[in-house]
C-alpha positions in Angstrom: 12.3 5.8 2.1 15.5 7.2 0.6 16.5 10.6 0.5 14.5 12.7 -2.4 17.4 13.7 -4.6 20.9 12.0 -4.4 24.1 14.1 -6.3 25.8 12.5 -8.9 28.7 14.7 -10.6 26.5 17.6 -12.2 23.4 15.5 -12.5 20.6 15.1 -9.9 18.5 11.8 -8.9 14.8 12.3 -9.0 12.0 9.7 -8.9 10.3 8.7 -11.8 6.9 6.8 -12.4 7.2 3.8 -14.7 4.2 2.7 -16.6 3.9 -1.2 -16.3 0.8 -3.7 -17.1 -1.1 -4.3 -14.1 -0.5 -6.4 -11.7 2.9 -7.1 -12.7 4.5 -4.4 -10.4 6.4 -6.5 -8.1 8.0 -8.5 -11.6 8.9 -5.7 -12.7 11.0 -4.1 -9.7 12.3 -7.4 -9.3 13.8 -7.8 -12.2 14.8 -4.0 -12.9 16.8 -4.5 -9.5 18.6 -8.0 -11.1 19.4 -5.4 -14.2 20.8 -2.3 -12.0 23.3 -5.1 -10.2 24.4 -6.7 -13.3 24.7 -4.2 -15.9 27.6 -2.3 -15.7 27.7 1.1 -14.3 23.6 1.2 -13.9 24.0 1.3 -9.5 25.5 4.9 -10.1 22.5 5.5 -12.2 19.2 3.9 -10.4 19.3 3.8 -6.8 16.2 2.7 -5.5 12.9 1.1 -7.2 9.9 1.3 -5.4 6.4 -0.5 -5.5 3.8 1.7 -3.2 1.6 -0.3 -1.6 -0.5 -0.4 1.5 -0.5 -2.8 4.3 -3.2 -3.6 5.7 -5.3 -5.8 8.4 -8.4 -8.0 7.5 -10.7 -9.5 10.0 -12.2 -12.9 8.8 -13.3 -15.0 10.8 -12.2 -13.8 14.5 -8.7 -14.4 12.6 -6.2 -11.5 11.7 -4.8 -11.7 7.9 -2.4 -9.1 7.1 -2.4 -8.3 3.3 -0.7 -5.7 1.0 -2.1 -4.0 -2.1 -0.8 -1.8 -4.2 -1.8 1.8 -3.9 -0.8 2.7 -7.8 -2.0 -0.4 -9.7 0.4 -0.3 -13.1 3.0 1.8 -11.5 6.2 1.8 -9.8 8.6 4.6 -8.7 12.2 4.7 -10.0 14.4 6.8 -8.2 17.3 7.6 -10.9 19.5 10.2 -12.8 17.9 9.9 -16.5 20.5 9.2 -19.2 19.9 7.4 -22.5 21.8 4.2 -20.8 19.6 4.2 -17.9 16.5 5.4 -19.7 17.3 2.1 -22.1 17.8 -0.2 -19.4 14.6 0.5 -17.6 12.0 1.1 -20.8 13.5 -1.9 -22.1 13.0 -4.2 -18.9 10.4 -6.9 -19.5 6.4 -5.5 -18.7 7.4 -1.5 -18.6 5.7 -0.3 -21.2 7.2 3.4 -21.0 7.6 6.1 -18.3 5.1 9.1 -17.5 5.8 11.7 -19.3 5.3 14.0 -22.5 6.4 11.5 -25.6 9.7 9.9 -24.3 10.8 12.2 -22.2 10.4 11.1 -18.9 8.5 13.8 -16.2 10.4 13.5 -13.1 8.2 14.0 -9.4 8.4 17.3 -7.5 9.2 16.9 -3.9 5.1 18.1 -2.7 4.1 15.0 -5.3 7.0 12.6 -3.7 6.3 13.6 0.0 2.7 13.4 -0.5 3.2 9.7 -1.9 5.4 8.2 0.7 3.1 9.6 3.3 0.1 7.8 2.1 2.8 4.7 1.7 3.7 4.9 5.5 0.7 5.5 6.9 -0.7 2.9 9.6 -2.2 -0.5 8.7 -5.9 -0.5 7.9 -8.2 -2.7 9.1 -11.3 -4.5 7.5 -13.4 -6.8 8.7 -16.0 -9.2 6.5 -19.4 -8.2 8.6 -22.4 -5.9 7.6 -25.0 -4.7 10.0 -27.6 -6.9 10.6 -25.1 -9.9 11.5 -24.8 -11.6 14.6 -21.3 -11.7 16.5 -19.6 -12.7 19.8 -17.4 -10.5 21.7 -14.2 -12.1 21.8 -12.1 -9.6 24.7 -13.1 -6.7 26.7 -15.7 -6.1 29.7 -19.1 -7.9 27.7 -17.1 -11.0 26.9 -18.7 -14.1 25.3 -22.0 -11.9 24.9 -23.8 -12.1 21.7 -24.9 -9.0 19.3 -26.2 -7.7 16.4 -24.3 -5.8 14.4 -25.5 -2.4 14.1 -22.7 0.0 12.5 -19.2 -0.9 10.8 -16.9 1.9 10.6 -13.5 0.7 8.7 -11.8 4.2 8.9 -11.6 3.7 12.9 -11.6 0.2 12.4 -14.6 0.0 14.9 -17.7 -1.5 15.0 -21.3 -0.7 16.7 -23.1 -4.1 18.6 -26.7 -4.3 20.1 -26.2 -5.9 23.2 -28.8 -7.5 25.7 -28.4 -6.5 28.7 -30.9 -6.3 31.7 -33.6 -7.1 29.0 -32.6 -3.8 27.0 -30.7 -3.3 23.7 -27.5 -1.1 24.5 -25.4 0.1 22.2 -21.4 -1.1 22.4 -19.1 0.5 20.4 -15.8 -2.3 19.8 -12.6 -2.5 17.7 -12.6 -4.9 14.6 -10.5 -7.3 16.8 -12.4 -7.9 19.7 -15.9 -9.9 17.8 -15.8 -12.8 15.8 -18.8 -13.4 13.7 -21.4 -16.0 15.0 
């Protein structure tokens, strides 16, 4: 991420939040960024645009899918210095329907807001995986190998998951990371 505030003469860059329809987010900072490079003057006004999103890891399968949502659907940060040129060019860019903020005045972040977004933004991938208790899987890596299990627990914050094991004629309890079962 960029610094918070960047100088320009007397006037001071702050982000914005830009109100878009959903699920065009990505459209829309792409083509704000092809305005800021070819309108005149607009790369001394808008210096970054910025879609939060998530990364994330999904298990399906045994297989590892790497996906990205969006973590503000209908949103996208502008970091600018407002001026009626620069306010024009993005409220008039294609799906924005306006900025946050009372009537047209735009409502500009405070730094706790800011920091507390791109925090969430960097965090680390999450991971999911597609199986509920009760399912049957095979351990994939680790010291119970190529055993079967039923699944008993899925936690998705740790990304970890609880099997029922057979071993020795008794059920034990063995606690694995999304990555290392596959279901059955």
């Amino acid at each position: 991420m960029s610094q918070i505030r960047k100088q320009h003469g007397d006037n001071v860059a702050r982000w914005y939040v830009v109100h878009t329809y959903s699920g065009y987010e990505q459209a829309v900072a792409r083509n704000l960024r092809q305005r800021i490079d070819t309108i005149p003057g607009m790369k001394e006004l808008i210096f970054e645009v910025l879609v939060p999103s998530e990364e994330r890891v999904e298990i399906k399968n045994g297989k590892r899918i790497e996906k990205s949502d969006t973590v503000f659907p209908g949103y996208v940060l502008v970091n600018m210095i407002v001026t009626d040129e620069s306010w024009y060019t993005v409220r008039n860019t294609p799906r924005v329907t306006g900025f946050v903020g009372a009537g047209t005045t735009p409502v500009p972040l405070t730094e706790a807001e800011f920091l507390q977004l791109s925090n969430r933004i960097t965090e680390e991938k999450k991971h999911t995986a597609d199986m509920v208790p009760g399912e049957y899987v095979v351990i994939l890596d680790g010291p119970f190998k190529d055993l079967e299990g039923q699944v008993v627990k899925v936690d998705p914050r740790a990304s970890r998951i609880t099997v029922n094991v057979d071993m020795f004629g008794r059920e034990t309890p063995v606690e694995l990371d999304f990555l290392q079962v596959k279901k059955k």
